[in-house]
C-alpha positions as CSV (number, residue, x, y, z in Angstrom):
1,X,17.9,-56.9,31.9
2,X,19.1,-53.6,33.1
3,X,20.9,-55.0,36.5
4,X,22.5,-58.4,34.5
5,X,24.3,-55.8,32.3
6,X,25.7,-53.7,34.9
7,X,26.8,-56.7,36.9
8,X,28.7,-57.5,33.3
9,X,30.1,-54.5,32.5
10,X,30.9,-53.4,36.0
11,X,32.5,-57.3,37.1
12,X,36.1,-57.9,35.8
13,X,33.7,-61.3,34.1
14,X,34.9,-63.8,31.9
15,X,32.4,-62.4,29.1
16,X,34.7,-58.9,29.2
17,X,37.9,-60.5,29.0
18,X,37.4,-63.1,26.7
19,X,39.1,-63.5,23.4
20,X,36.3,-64.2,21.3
21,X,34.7,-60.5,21.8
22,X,38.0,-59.1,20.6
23,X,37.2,-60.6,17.1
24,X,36.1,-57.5,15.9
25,X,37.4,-57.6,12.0
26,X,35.3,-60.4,11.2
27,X,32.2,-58.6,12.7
28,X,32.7,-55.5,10.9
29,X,32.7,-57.5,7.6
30,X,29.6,-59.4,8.5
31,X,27.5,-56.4,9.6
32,X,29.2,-54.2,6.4
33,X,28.5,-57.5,3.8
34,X,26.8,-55.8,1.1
35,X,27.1,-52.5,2.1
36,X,28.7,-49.8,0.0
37,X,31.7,-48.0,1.0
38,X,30.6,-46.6,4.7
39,X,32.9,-44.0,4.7
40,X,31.3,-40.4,5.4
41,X,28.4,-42.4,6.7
42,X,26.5,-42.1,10.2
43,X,26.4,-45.6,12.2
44,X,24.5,-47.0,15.3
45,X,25.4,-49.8,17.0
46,X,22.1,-50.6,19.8
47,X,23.7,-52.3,22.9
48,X,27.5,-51.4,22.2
49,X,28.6,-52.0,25.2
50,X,32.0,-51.1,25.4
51,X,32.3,-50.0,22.3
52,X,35.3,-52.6,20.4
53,X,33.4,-53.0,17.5
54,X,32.6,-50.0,16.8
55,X,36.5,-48.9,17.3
56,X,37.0,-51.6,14.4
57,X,34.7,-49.5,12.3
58,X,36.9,-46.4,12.6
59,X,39.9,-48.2,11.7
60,X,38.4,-49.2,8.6
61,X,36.0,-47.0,7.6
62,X,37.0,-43.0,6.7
63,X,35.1,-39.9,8.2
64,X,32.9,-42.1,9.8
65,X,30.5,-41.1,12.5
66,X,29.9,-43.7,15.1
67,X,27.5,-44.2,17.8
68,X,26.6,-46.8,20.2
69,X,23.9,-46.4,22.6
70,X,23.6,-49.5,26.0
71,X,21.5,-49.6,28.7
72,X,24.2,-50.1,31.1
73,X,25.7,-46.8,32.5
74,X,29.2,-49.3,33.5
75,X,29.8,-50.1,29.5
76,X,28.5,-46.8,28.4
77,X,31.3,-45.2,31.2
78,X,33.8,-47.6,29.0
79,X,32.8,-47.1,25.9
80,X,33.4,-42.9,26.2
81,X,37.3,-43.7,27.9
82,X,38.6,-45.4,24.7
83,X,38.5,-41.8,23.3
84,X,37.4,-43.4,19.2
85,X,37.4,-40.7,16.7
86,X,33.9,-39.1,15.8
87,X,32.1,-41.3,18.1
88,X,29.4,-40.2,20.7
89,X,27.8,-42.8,23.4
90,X,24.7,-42.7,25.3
91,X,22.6,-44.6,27.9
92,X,19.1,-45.6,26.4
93,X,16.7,-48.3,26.4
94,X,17.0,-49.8,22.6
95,X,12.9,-50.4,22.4
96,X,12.6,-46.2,22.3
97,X,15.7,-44.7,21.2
98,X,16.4,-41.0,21.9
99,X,16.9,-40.3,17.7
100,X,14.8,-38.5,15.6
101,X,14.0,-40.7,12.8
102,X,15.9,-41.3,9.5
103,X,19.1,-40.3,11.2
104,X,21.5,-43.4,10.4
105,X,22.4,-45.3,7.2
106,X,23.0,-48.3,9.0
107,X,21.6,-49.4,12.2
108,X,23.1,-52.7,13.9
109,X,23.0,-54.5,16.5
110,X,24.7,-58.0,18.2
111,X,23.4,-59.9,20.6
112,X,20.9,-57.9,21.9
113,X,16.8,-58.7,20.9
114,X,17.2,-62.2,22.2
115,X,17.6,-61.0,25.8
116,X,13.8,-59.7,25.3
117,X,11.5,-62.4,26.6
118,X,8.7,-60.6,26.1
119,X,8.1,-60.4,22.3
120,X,6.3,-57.5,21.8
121,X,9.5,-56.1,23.5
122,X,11.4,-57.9,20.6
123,X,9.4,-56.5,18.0
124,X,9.6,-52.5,19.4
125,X,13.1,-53.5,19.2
126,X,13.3,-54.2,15.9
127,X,11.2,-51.1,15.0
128,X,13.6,-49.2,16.3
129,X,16.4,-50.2,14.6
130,X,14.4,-49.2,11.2
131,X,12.6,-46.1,12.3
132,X,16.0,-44.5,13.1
133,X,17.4,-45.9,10.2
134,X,17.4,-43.2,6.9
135,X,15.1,-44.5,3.9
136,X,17.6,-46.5,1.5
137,X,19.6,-47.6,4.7
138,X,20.6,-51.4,6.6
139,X,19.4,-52.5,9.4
140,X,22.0,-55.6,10.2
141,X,20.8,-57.8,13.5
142,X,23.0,-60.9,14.9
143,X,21.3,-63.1,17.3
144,X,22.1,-66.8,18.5
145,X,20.9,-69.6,15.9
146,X,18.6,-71.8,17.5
147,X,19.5,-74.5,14.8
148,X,23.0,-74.3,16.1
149,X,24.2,-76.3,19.3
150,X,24.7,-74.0,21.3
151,X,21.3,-73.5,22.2
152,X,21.5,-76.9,23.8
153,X,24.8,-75.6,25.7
154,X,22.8,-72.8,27.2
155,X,20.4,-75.0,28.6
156,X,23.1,-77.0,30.2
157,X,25.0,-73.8,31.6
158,X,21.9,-72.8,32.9
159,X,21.1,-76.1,34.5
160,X,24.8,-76.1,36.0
161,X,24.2,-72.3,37.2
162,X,26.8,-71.1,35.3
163,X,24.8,-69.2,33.0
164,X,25.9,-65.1,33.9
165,X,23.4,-63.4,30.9
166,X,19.9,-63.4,31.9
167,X,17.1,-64.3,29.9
168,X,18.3,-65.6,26.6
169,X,15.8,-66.9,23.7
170,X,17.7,-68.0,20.7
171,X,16.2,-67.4,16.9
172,X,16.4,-69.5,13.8
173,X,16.5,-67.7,10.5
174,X,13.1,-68.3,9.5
175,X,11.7,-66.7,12.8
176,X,13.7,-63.6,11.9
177,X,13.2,-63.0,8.8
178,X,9.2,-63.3,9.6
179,X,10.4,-60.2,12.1
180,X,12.0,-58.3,10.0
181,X,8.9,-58.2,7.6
182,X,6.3,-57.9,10.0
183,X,8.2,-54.7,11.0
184,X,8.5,-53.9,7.0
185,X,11.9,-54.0,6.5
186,X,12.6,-55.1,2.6
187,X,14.6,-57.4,0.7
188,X,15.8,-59.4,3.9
189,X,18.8,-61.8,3.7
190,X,20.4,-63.6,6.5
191,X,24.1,-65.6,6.8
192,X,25.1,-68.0,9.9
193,X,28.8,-68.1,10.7
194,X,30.2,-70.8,12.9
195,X,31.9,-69.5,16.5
196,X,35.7,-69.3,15.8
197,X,37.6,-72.2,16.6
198,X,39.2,-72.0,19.9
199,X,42.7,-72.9,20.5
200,X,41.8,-74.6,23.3
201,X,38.8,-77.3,24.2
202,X,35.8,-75.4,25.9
203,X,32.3,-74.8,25.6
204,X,33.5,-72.9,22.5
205,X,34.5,-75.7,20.6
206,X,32.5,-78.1,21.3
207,X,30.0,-75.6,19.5
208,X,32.4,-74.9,16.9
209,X,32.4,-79.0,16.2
210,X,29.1,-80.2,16.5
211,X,28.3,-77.5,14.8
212,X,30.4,-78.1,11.5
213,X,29.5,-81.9,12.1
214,X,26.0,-81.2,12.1
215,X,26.2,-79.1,9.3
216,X,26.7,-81.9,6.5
217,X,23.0,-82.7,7.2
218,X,21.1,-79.2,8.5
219,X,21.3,-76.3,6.7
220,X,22.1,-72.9,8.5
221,X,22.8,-74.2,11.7
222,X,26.3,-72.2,12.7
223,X,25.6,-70.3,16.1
224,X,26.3,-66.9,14.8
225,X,22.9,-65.5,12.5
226,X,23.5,-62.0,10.9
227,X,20.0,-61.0,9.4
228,X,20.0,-57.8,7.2
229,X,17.3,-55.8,5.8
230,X,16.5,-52.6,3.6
231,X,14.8,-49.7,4.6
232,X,12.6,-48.4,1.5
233,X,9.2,-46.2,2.2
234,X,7.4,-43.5,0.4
């Protein structure tokens, strides 16, 4: 995983410049959605990467402490040059985090436990997110629907060799929310968003339209699954 992510972050790649990753005010709502006002709060974000969305959280969000943590030293190098107030990045590995626990109020992260094909890997994952997470705090995951299309369309860009991201295993919501309990996280909700409706026909759209076709008859199905939890322990 380590070596597809530095070829990512390092490579001038389609997946860096592309417009959809720059759609950062409609992630900061989804992860935020039922969250009180995070302002004066501490946030992690596990697999930042470069750090955009986490910018969009200081724009919004007042006396905020950010931090990201990636395993790629390339995005971690890019995340630290866009200078965003109160933030701090480091290099980790998100299945044992270098945080004492209960040190966040909400722990997030997009995109990043399908890349693990081993699922005990998937689970420590998880774990993580709550262990660092402070009791009465969100833990907020997004992860590729597997009801949506585009799981089909991965296994097509894979098939063509076109597929730049490694290992990829998409969830459906019933899958995580069965992870988020078996790792004890409480009162577990979930949303699915379709992809944003490109401008122009690519793989994209075709996503974005089956996907809104499809929905008339299968519940759930848009590509993008945010899953949130509650930490609550004695």
């Amino acid at each position: 995983m380590k070596n597809v992510w530095n070829n990512i972050w390092k490579l001038e790649s389609k997946y860096k410049l592309s417009n959809y990753r720059k759609m950062t005010k409609d992630k900061v709502y989804r992860i935020s959605k039922g969250s009180k006002d995070l302002s004066n709060k501490k946030i992690l974000e596990i697999g930042c990467g470069d750090g955009i969305v986490l910018e969009e959280f200081s724009k919004i969000f007042s006396d905020i402490s950010l931090t990201g943590v990636d395993i790629s030293k390339y995005a971690i190098e890019q995340a630290c040059s866009m200078n965003i107030v109160n933030s701090n990045f480091f290099l980790g590995d998100a299945r044992k985090l270098n945080f004492p626990d209960n040190t966040f109020d909400l722990v997030y992260s997009i995109g990043l436990i399908e890349h693990f094909e081993d699922n005990q890997d998937l689970i420590d994952c998880v774990n993580e997110h709550k262990r660092v997470c402070k009791n009465g705090g969100k833990i907020v995951i997004m992860v590729p629907n597997k009801l949506s299309f585009g799981s089909i369309q991965r296994k097509f860009l894979i098939f063509m060799k076109k597929w730049p991201f490694g290992f990829q295993k998409e969830l459906s919501p019933n899958e995580m929310i069965k992870n988020f309990k078996k790792c004890g996280i409480k009162d577990v909700k979930f949303n699915t968003y379709n992809v944003y409706k490109p401008a122009k026909i690519d793989s994209f759209y075709i996503i974005w339209l089956i996907d809104k076709i499809l929905n008339k008859f299968i519940k759930h199905n848009f590509f993008h699954l945010y899953v949130r939890g509650d930490k609550f322990e004695k």
